[in-house]
Every structure is written in C-alpha cells, then in structure tokens.
Residue, then its C-alpha position, 0 to 999 in steps of 0.5 A: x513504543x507499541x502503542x506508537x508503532x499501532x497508531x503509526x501504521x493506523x496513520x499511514x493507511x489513513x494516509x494512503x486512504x486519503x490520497x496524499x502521496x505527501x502525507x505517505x511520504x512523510x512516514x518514511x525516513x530519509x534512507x527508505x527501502x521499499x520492496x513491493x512483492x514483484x522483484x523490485x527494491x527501491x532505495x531512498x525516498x525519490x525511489x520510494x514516491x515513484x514506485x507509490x505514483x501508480x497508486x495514487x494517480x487513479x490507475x487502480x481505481x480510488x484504492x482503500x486499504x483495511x488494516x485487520x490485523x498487527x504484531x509489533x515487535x518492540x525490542x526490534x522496532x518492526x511490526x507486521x500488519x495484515x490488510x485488505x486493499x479495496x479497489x473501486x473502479x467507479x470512483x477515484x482520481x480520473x486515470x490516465x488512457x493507458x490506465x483506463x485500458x487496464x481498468x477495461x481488464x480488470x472490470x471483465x474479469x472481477x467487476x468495478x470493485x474488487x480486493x485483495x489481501x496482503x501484509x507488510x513488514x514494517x522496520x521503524x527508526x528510532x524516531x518512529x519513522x518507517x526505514x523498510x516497507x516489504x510489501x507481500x500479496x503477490x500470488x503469481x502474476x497478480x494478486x489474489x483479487x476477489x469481488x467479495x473483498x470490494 
C-alpha cells in the first residue's frame, strides 16, 4: 500500500501541475473534507471543487507544486507530504480583473515568481481515493512566500 499512497500523491501534484481541476478531482472520494489552513472546511466534493476553482483559474499565477518529502502510515491509510508551491506570475491561465489587481501586490512585494512551503495530511479510503486533505502553510495572514523558492 505504501508504494500506492507515494505514487497517489506524486499523481495528484502532477494533477494540479497540470491544471486540471478534473483530474484533481478524480482523487477525492465522494465524502471528501478539505481544510485548507484559513479556518474553513469544506464538506463533499461540489465544496471541495469550489474551494480549488482560485488555484486553477490564473488568480496566482501558473501555480506549480514541488513534492520534497512524504511519511505514509500504512496501518492508517494517512500520509504526510511536504512541498513547495511555485508561483509564476508571467505565465498561467489569463486571470480575472480582480485577480490581476491582487497579482499587481503581490509582484510589489515578492516579484513575478515566488514560493512557499506547506504540508498536507492526506486520509485515503480503502480504494485509495483521498477522503481528507488538511492543508498547513498558513503563517499569519499569508504564507511565507519568498523570491528565492520561485
């Protein structure tokens, strides 16, 4: 099962480096929860595509995430992945008018490419389809981006 779990999350960051909320989506099970870090939960997999449409609609730029590191506990059906999210403000999906203003800030601040770090906690079904996403790369109000990470 490990080996399924590790190639599961090595998919699913493809999956979002690609830009397909679709194929995303196919990795969640019915009953999902997703909790992304800010305070919210989202219940079901309608709950869970809405709380993903930002990522995948240019508002951050083309996005990239960088797997570094994964502890599976098998006996669970859980795992632990740390990655890097890249930001590349130049390239992407066209963004929306309020997104360009936000993408105006955060080229002041950090440049057109940026990055952070995160982890997620990952619970998997017993067909190995993700049933909890718990997201953690909050550090205040934003995460901790920095130039060199992009």
């Amino acid at each position: 099962m490990s080996s399924m779990i590790e190639s599961q999350i090595l998919a699913f960051a493809e999956a979002f480096n690609r830009n397909s909320l679709d194929d995303v989506m196919s990795f969640f099970s019915e009953d999902a929860v997703y909790e992304p870090g800010d305070g919210k939960r989202h219940e079901g997999l309608a709950a869970v595509r809405k709380a993903f449409l930002p990522q995948f609609s240019g508002a951050f730029g083309k996005m990239r995430f960088v797997p570094e590191d994964a502890i599976v506990d098998l006996e669970n059906n859980k795992a632990v992945f740390t990655w890097v999210c890249k930001h590349n403000l130049e390239e992407g999906v066209k963004p929306s008018a309020l997104s360009r203003l936000r993408q105006v800030g955060l080229r002041a601040i950090f440049g057109n490419r940026f990055g952070w770090k995160g982890l997620d906690i990952l619970h998997f079904d017993d067909r190995g389809k993700i049933k909890a996403k718990y997201t953690y790369g909050w550090y205040g109000a934003m995460p901790h981006m920095q130039r060199e990470l992009g």
